[in-house]
N, C-alpha and C positions, 0 to 999 in steps of 0.2 A: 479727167474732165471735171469743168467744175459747176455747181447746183446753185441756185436759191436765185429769185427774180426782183419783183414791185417796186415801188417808191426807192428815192433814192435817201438813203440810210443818213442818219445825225452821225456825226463823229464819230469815231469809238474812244472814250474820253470815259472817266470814272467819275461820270457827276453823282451815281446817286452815290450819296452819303454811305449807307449801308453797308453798299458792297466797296465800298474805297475802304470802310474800318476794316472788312474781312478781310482783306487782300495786305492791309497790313500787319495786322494782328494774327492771320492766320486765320485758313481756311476751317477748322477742322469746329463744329459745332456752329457753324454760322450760317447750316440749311433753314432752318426756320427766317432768319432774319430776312435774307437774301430772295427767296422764294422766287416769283416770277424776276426779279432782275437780273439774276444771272441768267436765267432763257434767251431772256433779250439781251443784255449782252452780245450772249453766243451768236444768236441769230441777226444783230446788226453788223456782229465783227464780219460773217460772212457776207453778206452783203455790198460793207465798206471794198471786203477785199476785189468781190467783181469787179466794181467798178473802178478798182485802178486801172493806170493806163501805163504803169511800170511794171514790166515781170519782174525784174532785176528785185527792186522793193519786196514784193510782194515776195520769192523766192529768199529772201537775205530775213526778213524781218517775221514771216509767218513762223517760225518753230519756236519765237517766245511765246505763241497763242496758241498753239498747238501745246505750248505745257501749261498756260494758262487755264486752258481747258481743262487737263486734267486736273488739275488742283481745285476746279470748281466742280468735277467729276466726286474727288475724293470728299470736299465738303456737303456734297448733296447728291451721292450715289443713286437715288431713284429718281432724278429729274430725267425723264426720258427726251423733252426737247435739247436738253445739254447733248445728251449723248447721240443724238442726231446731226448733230448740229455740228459735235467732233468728230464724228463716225465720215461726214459729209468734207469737211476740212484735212482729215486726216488723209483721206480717197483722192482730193484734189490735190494734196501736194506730192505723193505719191508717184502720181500720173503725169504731174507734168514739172516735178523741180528737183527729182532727184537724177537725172543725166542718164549717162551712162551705170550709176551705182545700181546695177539690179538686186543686191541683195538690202539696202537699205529701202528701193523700191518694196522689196517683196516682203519687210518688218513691218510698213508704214499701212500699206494695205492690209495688211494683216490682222493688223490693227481697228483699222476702219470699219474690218466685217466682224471683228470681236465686237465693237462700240453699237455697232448695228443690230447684231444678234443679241445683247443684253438689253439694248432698248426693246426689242421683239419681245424679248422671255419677259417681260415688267409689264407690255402694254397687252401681250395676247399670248396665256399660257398657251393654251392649247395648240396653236402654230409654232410656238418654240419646241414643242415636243417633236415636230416631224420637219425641222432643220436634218436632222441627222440621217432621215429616211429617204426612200425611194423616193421619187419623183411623183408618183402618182399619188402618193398619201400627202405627198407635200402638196400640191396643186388643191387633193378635196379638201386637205384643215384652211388653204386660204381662200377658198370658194364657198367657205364659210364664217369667215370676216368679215363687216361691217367696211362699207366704199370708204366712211370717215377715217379709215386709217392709210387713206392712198398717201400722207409722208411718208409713211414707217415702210408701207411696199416701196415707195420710192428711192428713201435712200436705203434700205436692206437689199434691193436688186442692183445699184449701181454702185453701192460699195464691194459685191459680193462680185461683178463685173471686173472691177479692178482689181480682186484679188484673183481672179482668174486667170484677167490679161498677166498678172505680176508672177503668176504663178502657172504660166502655156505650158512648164513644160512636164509637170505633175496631171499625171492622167485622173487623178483622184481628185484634182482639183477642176478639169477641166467636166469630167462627169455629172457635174450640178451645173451644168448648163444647161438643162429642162429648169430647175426651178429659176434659175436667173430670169430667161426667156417669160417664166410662169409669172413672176412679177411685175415684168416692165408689162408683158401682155394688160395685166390686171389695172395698172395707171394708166397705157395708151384707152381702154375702155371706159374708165370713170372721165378721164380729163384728156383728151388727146395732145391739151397745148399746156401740159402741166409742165411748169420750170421750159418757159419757150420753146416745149416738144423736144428735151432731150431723152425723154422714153424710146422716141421714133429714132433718135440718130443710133441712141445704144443698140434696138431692133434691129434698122440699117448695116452697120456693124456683124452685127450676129448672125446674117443673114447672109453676107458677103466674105465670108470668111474660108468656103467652098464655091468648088466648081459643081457647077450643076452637075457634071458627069461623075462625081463624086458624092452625093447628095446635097450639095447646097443650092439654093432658091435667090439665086443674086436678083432679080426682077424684080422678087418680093424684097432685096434690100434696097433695090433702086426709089421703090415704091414709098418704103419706109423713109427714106431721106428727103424722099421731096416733099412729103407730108409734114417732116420737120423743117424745112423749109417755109416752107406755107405757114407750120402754125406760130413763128417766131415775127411772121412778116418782114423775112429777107433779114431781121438783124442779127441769127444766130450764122456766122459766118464757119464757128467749127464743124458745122453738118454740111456746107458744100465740100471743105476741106475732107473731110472722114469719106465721105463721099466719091472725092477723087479717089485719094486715096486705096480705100476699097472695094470701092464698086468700080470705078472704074478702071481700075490696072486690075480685077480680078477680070474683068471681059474681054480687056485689052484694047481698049477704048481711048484711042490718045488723045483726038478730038476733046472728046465729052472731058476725059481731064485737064487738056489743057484749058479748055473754056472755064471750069469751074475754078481754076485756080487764079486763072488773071480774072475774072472776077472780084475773088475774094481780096486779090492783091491792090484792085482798084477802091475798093468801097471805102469808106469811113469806118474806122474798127469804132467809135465814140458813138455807145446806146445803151441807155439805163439797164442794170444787170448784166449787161453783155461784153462790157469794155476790157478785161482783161481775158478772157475767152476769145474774145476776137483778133486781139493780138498777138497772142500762142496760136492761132489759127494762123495768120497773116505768116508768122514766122516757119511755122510746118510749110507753110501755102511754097513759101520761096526754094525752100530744102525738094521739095516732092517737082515744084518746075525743074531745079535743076538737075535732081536725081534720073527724072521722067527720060532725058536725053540719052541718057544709057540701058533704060528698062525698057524702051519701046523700040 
């Protein structure tokens, strides 16, 4: 899935002077120069890329900025908004443009939660130290974070989501789902509608992924989805979709999926940060109607 919301972003175009000289001459000593324009850069290219209204583009053209990124990784190693920003980009293409290739899926995310975890180690030692630990030391070093870091919980728990989903079938990978959970918890707390409430659809998801009779809490994901419904104001159309998807075929609810899919199939996918989300929604939305006729 993919992250980043607000205003609708200027070109991604190499006006400023500075970084158009690095990007010819090479990256490598041109951190000083560059400073905050490659943040923004990063952070408008994603942006740009929501709101396209072409997956095909956006799929065909995202992996020369995905090494763009690195190259302005390598020129300026401790910019932690860069590496946010790639960690976030790297997680989105991932998830929805590598196909059927799960092992290039499972490289890209892999990825995503390395970029995430070194942004973590730069901006909060002492929470980089208990990555590696139990769940419960991990939960108290980040219940000892400052709310101002809800980016770095946010894209550290939904890049770390997708290496998970990329990686269901490693039990060692599946096992840090307490801290996953721990972080999106900690952003639906500070901002419930942070990045149009997709903390709530990741929860939703999370939540819906067992049967009650097995210990999962679908009611509580039902709960979770609609809350992201709610806080996007109807424009975030991949949380009715996820929604069918797994809450509803985990209840076995045909109704409630088929509603929520001609829904999403009817709406307008065209809404600032939402437009290319919305139409990877729209396209799941069509696959899950006609799948739905032989699951129920």
């Amino acid at each position: 899935m993919l992250a980043m919301p607000p205003r609708r972003p200027p070109a991604v175009t190499l006006r400023t002077p500075a970084l158009a000289l690095c990007l010819v001459l090479g990256l490598s000593g041109c951190a000083s120069l560059v400073g905050n324009a490659t943040a923004r850069l990063a952070d408008n290219l994603g942006k740009a890329v929501l709101d396209a209204e072409d997956p095909a583009t956006v799929r065909d053209g995202l992996p020369a900025y995905l090494l763009l990124l690195d190259g302005l990784i390598e020129g300026d190693p401790g910019n932690v908004d860069t590496l946010l920003a790639a960690a976030r980009l790297n997680g989105a293409y991932a998830g929805n443009f590598t196909g059927a290739d799960s092992a290039r899926a499972q490289r890209l995310a892999r990825k995503a939660l390395a970029l995430a975890q070194r942004a973590t180690c730069l901006q909060e030692p002492r929470l980089c130290e208990r990555l590696e630990g139990n769940p419960d030391d991990f939960a108290s070093a980040l219940a000892a974070v400052s709310d101002r870091r809800l980016p770095l919980f946010y894209t550290l728990g939904t890049a770390w989501a997708g290496h998970i989903q990329a990686h269901r079938e490693d039990w060692a990978a599946v096992a840090d789902l307490p801290k996953v959970e721990a972080l999106l918890q900690r952003v639906v707390a500070v901002d419930p509608g942070h990045d149009g409430g997709l903390a709530l659809v990741y929860l939703g998801v999370l939540h819906s992924l067992r049967p009650e009779a097995v210990g999962g809490q679908p009611e509580r994901g039902r709960a979770y989805f609609e809350q992201a419904i709610e806080a996007s104001g109807g424009r975030n159309l991949y949380a009715k979709t996820l929604m069918a998807e797994f809450h509803a075929r985990l209840v076995f609810d045909q109704a409630l999926h088929d509603r929520l899919l001609r829904e999403v199939l009817e709406a307008d996918p065209r809404a600032r940060g939402y437009t290319l989300m919305n139409t990877l929604a729209q396209e799941r939305a069509r696959a899950l109607l006609e799948s739905g006729k032989d699951y129920f």
